[in-house]
Chimera marker file (.cmm) of the C-alpha trace (Angstrom):
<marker_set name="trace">
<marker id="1" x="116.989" y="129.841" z="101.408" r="1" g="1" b="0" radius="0.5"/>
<marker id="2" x="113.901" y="129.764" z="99.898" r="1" g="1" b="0" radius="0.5"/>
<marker id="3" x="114.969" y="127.221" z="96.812" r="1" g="1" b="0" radius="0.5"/>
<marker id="4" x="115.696" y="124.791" z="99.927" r="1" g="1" b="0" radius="0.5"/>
<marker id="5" x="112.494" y="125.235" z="101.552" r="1" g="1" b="0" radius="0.5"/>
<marker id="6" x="110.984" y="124.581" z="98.144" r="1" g="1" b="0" radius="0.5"/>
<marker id="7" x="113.479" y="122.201" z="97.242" r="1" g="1" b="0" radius="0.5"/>
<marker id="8" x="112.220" y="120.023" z="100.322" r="1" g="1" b="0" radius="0.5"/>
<marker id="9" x="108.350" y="120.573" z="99.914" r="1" g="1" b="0" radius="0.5"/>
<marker id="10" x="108.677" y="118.732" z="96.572" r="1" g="1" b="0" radius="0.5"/>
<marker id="11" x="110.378" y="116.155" z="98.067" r="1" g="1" b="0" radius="0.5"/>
<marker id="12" x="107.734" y="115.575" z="100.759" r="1" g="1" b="0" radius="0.5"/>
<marker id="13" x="105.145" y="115.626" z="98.037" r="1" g="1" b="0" radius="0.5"/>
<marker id="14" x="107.039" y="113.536" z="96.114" r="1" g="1" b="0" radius="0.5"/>
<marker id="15" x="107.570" y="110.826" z="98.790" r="1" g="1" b="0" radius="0.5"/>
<marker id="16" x="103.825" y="111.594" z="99.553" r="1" g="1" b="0" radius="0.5"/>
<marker id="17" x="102.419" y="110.754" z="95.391" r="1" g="1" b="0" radius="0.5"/>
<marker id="18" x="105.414" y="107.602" z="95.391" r="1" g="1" b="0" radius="0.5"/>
<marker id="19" x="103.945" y="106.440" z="99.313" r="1" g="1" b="0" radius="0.5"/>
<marker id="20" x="100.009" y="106.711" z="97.575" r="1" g="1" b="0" radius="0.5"/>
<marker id="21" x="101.100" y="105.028" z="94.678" r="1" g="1" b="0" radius="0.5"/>
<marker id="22" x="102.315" y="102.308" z="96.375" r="1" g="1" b="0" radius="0.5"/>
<marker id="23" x="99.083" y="101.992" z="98.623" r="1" g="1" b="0" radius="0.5"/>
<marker id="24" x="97.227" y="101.915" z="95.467" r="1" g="1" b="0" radius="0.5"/>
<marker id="25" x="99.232" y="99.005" z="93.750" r="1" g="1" b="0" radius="0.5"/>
<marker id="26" x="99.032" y="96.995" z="97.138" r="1" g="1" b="0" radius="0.5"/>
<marker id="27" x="95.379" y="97.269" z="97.047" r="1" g="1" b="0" radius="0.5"/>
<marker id="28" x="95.613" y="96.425" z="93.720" r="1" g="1" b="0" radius="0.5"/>
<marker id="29" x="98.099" y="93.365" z="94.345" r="1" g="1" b="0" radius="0.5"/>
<marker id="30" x="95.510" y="92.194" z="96.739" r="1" g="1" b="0" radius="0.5"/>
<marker id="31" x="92.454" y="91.958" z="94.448" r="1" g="1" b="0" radius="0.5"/>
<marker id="32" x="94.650" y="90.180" z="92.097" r="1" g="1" b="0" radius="0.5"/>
<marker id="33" x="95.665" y="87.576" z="94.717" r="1" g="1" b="0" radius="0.5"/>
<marker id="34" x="91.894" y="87.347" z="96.432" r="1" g="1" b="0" radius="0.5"/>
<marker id="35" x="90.183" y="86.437" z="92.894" r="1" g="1" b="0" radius="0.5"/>
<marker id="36" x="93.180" y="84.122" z="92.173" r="1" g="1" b="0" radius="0.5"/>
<marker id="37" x="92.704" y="82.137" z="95.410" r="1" g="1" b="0" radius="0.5"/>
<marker id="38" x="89.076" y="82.286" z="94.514" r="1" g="1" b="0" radius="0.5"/>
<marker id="39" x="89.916" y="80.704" z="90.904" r="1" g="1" b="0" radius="0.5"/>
<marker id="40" x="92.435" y="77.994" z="92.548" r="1" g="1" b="0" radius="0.5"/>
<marker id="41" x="89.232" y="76.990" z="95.402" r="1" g="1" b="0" radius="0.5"/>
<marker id="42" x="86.728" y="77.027" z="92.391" r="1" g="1" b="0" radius="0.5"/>
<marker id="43" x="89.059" y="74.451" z="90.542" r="1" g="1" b="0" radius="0.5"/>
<marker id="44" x="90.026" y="72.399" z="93.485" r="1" g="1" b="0" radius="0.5"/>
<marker id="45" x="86.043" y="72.518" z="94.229" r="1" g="1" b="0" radius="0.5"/>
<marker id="46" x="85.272" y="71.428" z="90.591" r="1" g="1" b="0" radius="0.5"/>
<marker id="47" x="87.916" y="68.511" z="90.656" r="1" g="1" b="0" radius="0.5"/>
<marker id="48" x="86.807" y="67.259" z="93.636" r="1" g="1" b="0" radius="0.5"/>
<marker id="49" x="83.766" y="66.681" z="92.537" r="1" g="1" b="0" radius="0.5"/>
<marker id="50" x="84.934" y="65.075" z="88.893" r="1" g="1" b="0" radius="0.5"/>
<marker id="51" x="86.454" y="62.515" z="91.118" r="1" g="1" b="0" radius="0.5"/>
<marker id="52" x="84.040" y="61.596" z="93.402" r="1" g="1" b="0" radius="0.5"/>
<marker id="53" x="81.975" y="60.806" z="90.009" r="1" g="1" b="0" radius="0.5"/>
<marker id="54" x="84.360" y="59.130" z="88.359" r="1" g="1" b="0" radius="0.5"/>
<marker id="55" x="84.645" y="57.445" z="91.931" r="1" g="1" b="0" radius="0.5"/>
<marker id="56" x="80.957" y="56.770" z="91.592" r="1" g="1" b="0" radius="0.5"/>
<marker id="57" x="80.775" y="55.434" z="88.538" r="1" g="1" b="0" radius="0.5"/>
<marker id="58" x="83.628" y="53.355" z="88.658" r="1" g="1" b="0" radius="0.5"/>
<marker id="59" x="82.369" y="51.429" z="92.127" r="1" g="1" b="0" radius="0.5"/>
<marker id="60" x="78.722" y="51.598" z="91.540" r="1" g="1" b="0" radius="0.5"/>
<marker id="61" x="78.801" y="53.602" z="95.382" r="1" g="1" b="0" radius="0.5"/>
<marker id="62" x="76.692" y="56.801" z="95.508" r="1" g="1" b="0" radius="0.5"/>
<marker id="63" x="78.116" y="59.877" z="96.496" r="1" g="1" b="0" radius="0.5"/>
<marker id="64" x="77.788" y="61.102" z="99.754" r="1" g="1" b="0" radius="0.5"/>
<marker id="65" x="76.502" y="64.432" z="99.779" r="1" g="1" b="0" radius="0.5"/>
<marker id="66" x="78.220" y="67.681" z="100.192" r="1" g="1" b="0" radius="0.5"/>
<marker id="67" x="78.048" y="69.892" z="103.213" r="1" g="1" b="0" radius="0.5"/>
<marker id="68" x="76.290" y="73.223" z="103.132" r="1" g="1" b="0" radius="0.5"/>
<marker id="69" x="78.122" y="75.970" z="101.671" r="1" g="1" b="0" radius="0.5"/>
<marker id="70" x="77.995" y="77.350" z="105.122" r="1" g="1" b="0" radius="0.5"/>
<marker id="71" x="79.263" y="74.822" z="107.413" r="1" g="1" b="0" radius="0.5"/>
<marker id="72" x="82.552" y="74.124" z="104.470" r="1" g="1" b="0" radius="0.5"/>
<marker id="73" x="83.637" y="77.891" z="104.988" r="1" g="1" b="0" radius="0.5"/>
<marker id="74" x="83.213" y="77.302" z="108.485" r="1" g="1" b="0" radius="0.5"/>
<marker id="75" x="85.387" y="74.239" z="108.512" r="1" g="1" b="0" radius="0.5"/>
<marker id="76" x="88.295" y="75.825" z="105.876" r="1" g="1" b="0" radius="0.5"/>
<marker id="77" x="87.828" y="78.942" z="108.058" r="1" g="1" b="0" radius="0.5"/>
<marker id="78" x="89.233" y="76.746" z="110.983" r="1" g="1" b="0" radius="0.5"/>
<marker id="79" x="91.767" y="75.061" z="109.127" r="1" g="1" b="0" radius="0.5"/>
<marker id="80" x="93.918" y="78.521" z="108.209" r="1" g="1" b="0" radius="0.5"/>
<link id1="1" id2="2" r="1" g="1" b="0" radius="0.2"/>
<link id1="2" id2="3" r="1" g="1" b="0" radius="0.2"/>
<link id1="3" id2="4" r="1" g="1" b="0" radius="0.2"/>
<link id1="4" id2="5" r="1" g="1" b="0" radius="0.2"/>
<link id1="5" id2="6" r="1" g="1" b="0" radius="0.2"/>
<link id1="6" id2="7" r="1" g="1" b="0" radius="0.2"/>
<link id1="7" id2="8" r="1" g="1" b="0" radius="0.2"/>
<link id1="8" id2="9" r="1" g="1" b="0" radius="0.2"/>
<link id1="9" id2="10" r="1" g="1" b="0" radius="0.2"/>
<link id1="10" id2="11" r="1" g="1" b="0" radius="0.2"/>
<link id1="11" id2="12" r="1" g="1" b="0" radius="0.2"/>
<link id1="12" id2="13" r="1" g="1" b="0" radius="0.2"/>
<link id1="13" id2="14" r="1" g="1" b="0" radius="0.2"/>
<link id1="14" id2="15" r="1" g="1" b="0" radius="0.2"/>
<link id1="15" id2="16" r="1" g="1" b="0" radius="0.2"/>
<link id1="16" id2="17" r="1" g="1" b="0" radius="0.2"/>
<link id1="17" id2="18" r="1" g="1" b="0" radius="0.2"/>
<link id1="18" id2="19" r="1" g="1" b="0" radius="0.2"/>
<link id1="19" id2="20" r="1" g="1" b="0" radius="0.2"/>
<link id1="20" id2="21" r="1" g="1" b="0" radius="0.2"/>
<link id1="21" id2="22" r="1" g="1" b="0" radius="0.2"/>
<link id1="22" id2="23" r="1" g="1" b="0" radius="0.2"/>
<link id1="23" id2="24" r="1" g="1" b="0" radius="0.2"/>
<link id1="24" id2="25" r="1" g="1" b="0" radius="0.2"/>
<link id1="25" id2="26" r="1" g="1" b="0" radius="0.2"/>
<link id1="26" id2="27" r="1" g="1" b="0" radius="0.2"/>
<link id1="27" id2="28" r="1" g="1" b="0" radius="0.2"/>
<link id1="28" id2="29" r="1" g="1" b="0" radius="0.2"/>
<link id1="29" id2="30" r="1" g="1" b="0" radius="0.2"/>
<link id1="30" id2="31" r="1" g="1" b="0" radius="0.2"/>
<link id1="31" id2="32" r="1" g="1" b="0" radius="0.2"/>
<link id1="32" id2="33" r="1" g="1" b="0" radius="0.2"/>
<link id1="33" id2="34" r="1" g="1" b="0" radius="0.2"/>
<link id1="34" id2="35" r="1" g="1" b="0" radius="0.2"/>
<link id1="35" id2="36" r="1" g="1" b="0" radius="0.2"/>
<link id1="36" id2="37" r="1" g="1" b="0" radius="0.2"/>
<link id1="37" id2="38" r="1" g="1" b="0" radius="0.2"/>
<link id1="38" id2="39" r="1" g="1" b="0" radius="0.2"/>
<link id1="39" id2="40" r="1" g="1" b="0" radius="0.2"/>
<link id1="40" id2="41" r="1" g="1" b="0" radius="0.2"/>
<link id1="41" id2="42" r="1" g="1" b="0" radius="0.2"/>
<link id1="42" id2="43" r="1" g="1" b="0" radius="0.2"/>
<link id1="43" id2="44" r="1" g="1" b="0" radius="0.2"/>
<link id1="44" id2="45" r="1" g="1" b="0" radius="0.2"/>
<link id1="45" id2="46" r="1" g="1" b="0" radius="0.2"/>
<link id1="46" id2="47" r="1" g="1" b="0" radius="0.2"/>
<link id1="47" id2="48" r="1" g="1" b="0" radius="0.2"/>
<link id1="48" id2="49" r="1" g="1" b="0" radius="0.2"/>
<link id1="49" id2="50" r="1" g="1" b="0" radius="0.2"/>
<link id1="50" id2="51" r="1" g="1" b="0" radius="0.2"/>
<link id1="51" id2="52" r="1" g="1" b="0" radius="0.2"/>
<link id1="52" id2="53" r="1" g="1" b="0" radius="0.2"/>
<link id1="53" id2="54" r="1" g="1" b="0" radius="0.2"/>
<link id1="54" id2="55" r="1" g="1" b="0" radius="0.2"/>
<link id1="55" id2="56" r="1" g="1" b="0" radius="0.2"/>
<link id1="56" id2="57" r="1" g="1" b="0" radius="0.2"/>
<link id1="57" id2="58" r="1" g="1" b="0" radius="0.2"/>
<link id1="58" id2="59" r="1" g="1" b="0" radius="0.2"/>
<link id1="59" id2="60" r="1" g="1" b="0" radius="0.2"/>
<link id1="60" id2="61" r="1" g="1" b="0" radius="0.2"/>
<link id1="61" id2="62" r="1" g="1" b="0" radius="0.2"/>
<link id1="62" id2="63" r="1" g="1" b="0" radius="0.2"/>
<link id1="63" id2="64" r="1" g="1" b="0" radius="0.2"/>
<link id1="64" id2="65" r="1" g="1" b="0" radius="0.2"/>
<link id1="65" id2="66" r="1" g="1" b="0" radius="0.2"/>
<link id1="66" id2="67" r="1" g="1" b="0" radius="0.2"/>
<link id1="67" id2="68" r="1" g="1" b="0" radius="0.2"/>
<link id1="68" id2="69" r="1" g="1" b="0" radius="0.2"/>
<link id1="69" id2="70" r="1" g="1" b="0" radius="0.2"/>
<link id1="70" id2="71" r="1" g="1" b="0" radius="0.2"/>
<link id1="71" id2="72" r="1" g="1" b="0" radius="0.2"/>
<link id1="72" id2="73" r="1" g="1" b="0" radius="0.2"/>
<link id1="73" id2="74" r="1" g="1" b="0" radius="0.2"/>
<link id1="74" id2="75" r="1" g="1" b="0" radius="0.2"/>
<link id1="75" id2="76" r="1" g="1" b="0" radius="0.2"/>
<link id1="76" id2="77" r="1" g="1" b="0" radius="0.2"/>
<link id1="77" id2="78" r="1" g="1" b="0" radius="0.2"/>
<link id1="78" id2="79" r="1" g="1" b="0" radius="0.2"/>
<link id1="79" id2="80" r="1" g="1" b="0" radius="0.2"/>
</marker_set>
């Protein structure tokens, strides 16, 4: 009886180490994906801003000026 008792207590600390593990690689997952969508908005940013020079420079037309860092996270924020 007692190799069953046993038997199950490594189980439950087994499911318990897999179950952390998991948590862990999520967390991990998560990073990944946050400084990746931080990488894609960076290049979309930079782009954007190639074009409305090339935009510029092709029509003579200054460039109207970008919002505050502030108010464009307020107005993505709003758009998810």
């Amino acid at each position: 009886m007692k190799i069953k008792h046993a038997g199950v207590a490594v189980l439950l600390a087994t499911a318990l180490f897999v179950i952390s593990g998991c948590d862990q690689a999520e967390k991990a997952a998560q990073q990944m994906l946050d400084k990746t969508a931080e990488s894609a908005k960076q290049a979309i940013d930079d782009t954007h801003k190639a074009a409305e020079q090339a935009l510029h420079d092709a029509t003579g037309r200054p460039v109207e000026k970008e919002q505050p860092e502030q108010e464009r996270q307020e107005s993505s924020s709003h758009t998810i």
